[in-house]
N, C-alpha and C positions, 0 to 999 in steps of 0.2 A: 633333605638330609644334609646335613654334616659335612660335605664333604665338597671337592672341586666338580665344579659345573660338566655335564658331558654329553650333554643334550644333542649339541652338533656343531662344527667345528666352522661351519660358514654362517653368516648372518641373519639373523631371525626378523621375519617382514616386519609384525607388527611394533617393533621395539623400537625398529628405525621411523615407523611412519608415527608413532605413537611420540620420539623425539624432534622431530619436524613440524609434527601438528603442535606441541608446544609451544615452540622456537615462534613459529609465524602468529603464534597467539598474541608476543611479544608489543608487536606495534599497534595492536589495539586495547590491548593492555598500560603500555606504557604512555601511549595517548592518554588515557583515561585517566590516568594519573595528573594532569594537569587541571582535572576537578577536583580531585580528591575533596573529602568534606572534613576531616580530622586534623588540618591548618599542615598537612608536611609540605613544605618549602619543597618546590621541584622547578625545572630550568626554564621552564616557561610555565606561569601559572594565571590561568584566565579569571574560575569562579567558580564556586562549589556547585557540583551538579549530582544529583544522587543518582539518575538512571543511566550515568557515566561511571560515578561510583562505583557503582554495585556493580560492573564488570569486574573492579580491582578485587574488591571484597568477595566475590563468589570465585576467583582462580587463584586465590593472594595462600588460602589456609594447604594447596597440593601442588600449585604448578611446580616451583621448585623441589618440592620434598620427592616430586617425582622425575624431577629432571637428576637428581643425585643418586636415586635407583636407580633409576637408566643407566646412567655412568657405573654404577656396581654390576649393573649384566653384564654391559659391554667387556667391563676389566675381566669381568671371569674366562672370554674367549681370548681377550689380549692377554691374558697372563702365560696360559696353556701352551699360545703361539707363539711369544717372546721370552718367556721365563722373568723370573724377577728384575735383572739388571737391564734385559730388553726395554720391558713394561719402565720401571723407571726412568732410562735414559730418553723414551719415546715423548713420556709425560715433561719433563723438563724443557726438552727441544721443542715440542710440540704447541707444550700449552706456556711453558716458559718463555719461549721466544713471541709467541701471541699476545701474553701480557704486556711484555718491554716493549713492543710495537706500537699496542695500543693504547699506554698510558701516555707513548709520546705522539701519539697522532690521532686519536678516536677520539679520548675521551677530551683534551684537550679543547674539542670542538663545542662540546655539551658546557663546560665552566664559563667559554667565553661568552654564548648564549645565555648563560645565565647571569652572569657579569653585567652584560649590554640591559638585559630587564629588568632586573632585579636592583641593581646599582648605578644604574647609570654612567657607564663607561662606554669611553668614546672612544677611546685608543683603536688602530687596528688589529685585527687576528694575531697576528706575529710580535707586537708588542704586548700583546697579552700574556704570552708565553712566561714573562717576567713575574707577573701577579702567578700564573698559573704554579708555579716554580715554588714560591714563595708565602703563599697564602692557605698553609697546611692548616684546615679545621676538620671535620668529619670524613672526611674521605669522600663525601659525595660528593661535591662539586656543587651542590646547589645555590651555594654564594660566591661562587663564581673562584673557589680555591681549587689548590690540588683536589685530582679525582681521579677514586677507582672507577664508579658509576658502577655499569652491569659486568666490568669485569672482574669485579669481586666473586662470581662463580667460579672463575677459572683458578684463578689464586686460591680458593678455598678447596676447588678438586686437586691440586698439586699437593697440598694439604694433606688433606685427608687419602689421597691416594698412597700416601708417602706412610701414613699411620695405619693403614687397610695391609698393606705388604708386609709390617711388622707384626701386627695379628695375623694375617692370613698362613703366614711362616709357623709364628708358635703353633697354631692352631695344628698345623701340618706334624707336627711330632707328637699328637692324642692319635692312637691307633684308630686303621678305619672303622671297625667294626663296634669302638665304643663312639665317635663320631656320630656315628649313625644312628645308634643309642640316643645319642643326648640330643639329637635333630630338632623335635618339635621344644626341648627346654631349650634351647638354645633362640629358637625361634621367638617361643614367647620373652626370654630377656632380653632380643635387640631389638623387640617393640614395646617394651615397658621401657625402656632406656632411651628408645626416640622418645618417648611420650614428656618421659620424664627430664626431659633438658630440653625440650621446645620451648621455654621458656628463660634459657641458659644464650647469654649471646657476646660473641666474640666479630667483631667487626661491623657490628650491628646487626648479625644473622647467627641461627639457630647451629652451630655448625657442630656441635657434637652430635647434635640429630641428623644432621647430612649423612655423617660419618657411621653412627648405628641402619644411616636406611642405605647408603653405599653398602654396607656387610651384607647387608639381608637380600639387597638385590645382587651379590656374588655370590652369596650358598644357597636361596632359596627361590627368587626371583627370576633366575635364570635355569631352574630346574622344570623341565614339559611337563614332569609328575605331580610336582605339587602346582602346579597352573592350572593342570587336570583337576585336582583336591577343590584348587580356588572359587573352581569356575562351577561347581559344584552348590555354593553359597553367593553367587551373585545374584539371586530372587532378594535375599536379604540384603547383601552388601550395597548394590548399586543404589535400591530405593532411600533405604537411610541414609546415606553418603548427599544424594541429592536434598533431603528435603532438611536434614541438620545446614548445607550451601546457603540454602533459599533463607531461611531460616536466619542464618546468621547474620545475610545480607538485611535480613526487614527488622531483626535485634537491632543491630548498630545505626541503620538509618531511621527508624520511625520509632525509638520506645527508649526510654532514659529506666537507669534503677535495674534493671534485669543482667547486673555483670555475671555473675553466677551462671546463667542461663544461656548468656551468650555464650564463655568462656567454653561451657560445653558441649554448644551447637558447632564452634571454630575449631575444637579439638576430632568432633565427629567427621567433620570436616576433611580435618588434617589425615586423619588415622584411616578412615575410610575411603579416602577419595584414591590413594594410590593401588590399592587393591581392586577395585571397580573400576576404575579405566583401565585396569591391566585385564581384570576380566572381560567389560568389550569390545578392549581392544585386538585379545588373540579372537574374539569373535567374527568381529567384523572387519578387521585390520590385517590381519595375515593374508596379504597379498602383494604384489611387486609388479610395477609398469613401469615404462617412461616417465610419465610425471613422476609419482612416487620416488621412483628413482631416481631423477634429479634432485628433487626438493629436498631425499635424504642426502646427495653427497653435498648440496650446499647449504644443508642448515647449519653448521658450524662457522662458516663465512657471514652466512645472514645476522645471524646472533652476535656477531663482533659489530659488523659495520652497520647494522638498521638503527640506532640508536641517531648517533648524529644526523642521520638523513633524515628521518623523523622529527629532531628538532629543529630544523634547517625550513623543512614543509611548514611547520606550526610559526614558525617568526616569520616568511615571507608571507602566508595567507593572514596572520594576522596585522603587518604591515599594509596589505591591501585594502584594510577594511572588511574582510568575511565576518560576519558575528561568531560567535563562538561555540555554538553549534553546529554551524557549520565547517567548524573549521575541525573540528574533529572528525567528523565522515571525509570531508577532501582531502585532510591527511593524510589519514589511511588506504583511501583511491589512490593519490600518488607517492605516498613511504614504501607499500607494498611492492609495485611495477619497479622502482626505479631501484629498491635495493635487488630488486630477480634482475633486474640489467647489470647491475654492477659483479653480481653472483657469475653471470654467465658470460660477461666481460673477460670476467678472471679463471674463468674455467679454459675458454677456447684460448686465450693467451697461455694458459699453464700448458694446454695441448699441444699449443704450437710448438712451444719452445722443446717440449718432448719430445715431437717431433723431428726439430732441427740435431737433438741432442742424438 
């Protein structure tokens, strides 16, 4: 329905474990990206490998679209809890002050990495800083200039967070009772509107469609009812979702002349994948342990800082001599361990200091 989320006012297991299982998908995802087979320049790039590939290709068409409904759940419980000027000031502080951090300390690290490979720069780290400053092209950094990198998510949820609270307001002045009314039309126009701007791109990502799947996950995604409805069509949803993946993945790698066919295998993809993991995930995922509960309170820390330690892995193993298959599995062996140490570094130091405080 139409209306503010009220399902329950404490934290829902699967939504957390379902944003954490993402987050840590990350580093072998972004790994994988250093084969890519479609020429994209990235901070260290070895040689096109398609059974590398096809990881990026089969998580490429939902991982995000579903990390941005996540973030629409979540606002529905942080809005209720803070109120509007709360939720805002939080998003600003929160995810603002993480940006300005990590354009001057994270990503900084990925540019000079790609500087040193890519172009052959000698200089050290800190005189890089100069180039880095001044060498504004795409935003990614992958020729070794300024760089957003992966924290273009976060700038994009301030965003669209910032455009979701001025809809979510209007929205609030249509009485509840015809809200409720227009529920399912409403429904079906913020997913003809993701559909239809997924191909619309502002910073070189789809973000009006962030912004329609943000909405959908504050009024509909985060309601137990209609998850009940959802979960009801997962015989269909889940299968199709999967084999349009697969599908897309052996489109783009092994068949030339099929764009048509592809375009609609990646669309199925996109549209059905966030609905099917949301249905196995309240399946199988609705639950909370230790682990679990760690992994959720650091996956926002992970997501900032696995990047550079990831590229850091891939330049000294392939300074070693590792071939380049292998240096993507020992990657990932030591990107994984070493960012959960630096995660849990910064936890018991945050403890402490609470402590003292």
């Amino acid at each position: 329905m139409m209306t503010k989320s009220t399902t329950r006012g404490h934290r829902i297991n699967y939504i957390d474990n379902l944003r954490w299982i993402c987050v840590f998908l990350l580093i072998p995802y972004h790994a994988a990206m250093s084969y890519n087979i479609w020429g994209e320049d990235f901070y260290i790039f070895f040689e096109p490998s398609k059974p590398f590939a096809a990881l990026v290709l089969f998580c490429s068409p939902w991982i995000m679209p579903l990390m941005f409904l996540l973030a629409g759940v979540s606002a529905s419980f942080s809005l209720k809890k803070r109120g509007y000027l709360g939720f805002i000031k939080e998003r600003f502080i929160k995810l603002g002050m993480t940006f300005i951090l990590g354009v001057l300390l994270i990503t900084p690290v990925l540019s000079y990495f790609a500087d040193v490979t890519h172009n052959g720069y000698s200089g050290n780290y800190f005189e890089h800083y100069k180039v880095f400053f001044t060498r504004i092209t795409d935003l990614s950094g992958n020729d070794g200039g300024f760089a957003v990198a992966h924290l273009w998510f976060i700038l994009v949820l301030i965003i669209i967070s910032i455009e979701a609270c001025v809809i979510i307001k209007i929205v609030e002045i249509i009485p509840v009772k015809k809200r409720e009314v227009l529920g399912l039309i409403c429904f079906i126009a913020l997913t003809l509107a993701a559909i239809a701007t997924f191909k619309i791109r502002l910073f070189g990502e789809p973000v009006y469609t962030y912004l329609f799947l943000f909405l959908l996950g504050y009024y509909f995604y985060s309601d137990k009812n209609f998850i009940e409805k959802l979960k009801v069509l997962k015989w269909f949803i889940v299968p199709i979702f999967l084999i349009s993946a697969i599908l897309y993945v052996y489109l783009v790698e092994y068949t030339e002349g099929f764009y048509r066919f592809t375009t609609v295998c990646n669309y199925l993809a996109f549209i059905l994948g966030v609905p099917a993991l949301f249905c196995l995930g309240s399946l199988w995922l609705d639950f909370r342990n230790d682990v679990t509960g760690f992994f959720s309170e650091i996956s926002y820390l992970y997501y900032i800082i696995h990047f550079p330690i990831l590229v850091f892995c891939q330049y000294i193993l392939e300074k070693i001599g590792m071939n380049h298959t292998g240096n993507f599995f020992v990657t990932i062996l030591l990107a994984v361990p070493i960012t959960l140490t630096f995660c849990l570094m910064y936890k018991r130091i945050k403890r402490f200091g609470c402590k003292n405080n």
